[in-house]
C-alpha positions in Angstrom: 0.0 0.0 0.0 1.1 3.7 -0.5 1.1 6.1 1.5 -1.6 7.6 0.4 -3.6 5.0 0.5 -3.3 4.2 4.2 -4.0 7.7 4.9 -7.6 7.6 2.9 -8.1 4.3 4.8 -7.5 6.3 8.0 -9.7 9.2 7.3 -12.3 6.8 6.0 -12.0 4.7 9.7 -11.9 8.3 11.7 -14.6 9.1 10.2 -17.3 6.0 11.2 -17.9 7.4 14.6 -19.3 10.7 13.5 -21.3 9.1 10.5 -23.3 7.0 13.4 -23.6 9.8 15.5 -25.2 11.8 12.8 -27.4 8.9 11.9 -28.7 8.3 15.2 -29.2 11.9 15.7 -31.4 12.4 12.5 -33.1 9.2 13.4 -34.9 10.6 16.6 -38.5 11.3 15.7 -39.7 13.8 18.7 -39.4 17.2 18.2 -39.0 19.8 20.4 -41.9 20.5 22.6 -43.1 24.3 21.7 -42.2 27.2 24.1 -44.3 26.8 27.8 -45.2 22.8 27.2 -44.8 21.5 30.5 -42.7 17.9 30.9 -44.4 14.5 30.0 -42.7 12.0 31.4 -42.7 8.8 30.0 -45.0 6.5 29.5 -48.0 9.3 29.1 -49.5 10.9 26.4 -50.2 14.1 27.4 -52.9 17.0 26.2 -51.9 20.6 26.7 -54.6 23.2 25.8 -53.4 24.2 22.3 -53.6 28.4 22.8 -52.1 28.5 26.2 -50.4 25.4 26.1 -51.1 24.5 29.7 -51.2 20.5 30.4 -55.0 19.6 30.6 -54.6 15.8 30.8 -52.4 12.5 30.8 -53.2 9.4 30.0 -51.3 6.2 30.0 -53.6 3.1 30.0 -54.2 1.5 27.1 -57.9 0.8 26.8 -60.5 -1.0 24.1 -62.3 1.7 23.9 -62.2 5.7 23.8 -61.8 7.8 27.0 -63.7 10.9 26.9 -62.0 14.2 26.5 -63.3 17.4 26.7 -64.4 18.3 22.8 -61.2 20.6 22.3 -58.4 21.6 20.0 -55.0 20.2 21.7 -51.1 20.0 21.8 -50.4 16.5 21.9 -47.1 14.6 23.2 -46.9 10.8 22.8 -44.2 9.9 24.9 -44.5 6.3 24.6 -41.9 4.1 22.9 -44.5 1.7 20.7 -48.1 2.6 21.2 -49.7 4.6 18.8 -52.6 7.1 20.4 -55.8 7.3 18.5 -58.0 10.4 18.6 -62.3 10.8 17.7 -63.9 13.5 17.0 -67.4 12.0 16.0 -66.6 9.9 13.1 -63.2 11.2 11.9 -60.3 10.1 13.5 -56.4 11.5 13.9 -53.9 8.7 14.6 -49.9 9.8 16.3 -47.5 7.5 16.3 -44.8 6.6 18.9 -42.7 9.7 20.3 -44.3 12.0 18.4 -45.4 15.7 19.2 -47.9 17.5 17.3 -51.1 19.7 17.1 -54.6 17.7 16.6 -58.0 19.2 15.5 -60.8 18.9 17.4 -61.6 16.0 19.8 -63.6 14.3 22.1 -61.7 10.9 22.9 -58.6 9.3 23.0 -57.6 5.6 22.8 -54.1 4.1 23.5 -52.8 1.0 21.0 -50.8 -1.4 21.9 -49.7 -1.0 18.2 -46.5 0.5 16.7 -47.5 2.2 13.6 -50.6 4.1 12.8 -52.5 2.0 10.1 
């Protein structure tokens, strides 16, 4: 080998530990929480009114059926590693997956799925 090959084989071997970093890095799907959003620790999914962005509720039981919400417009935070979180307002429905963060229209119940992807 020249020279100059062995050092292109060390840059190449340097480099491995920052292309994995970068990778896992871009890989994490929560984003940051907007300004004022109080914590939600994990395993909750928790509601924060979506104007003031005070937490309402949390939930973290996963049922067979919808608990009833009040019929609002809300911040959401799924903190939960594999359970997707399934919202009804009447007979449309908004589905957030895993450690995701987002706004959701209107709703009046939430169900927890034991499921990891939204179908």
């Amino acid at each position: 080998m020249t020279m100059k090959t062995l050092t292109r084989a060390a840059t190449a071997v340097a480099a491995l530990p920052l292309l994995a970093a970068a990778t896992l890095a871009s890989a994490a799907p929560v984003a940051a929480a907007p300004k004022g959003i109080a914590d939600c620790p994990y395993p909750y999914v928790c509601l924060y009114n979506a104007q003031t962005k005070k937490k309402v509720a949390q939930f973290k039981d996963i049922t067979s059926g919808y608990q009833p919400v009040k019929n609002n417009s809300y911040y959401v935070r799924n903190t939960r590693y594999d359970d997707v979180v399934h919202f009804r307002h009447f007979s449309s429905y908004v589905c957030i997956a895993p450690r995701v963060s987002t706004d959701i229209p209107v709703t009046n119940g939430i169900k927890i799925r034991s499921e990891a992807k939204c179908r």
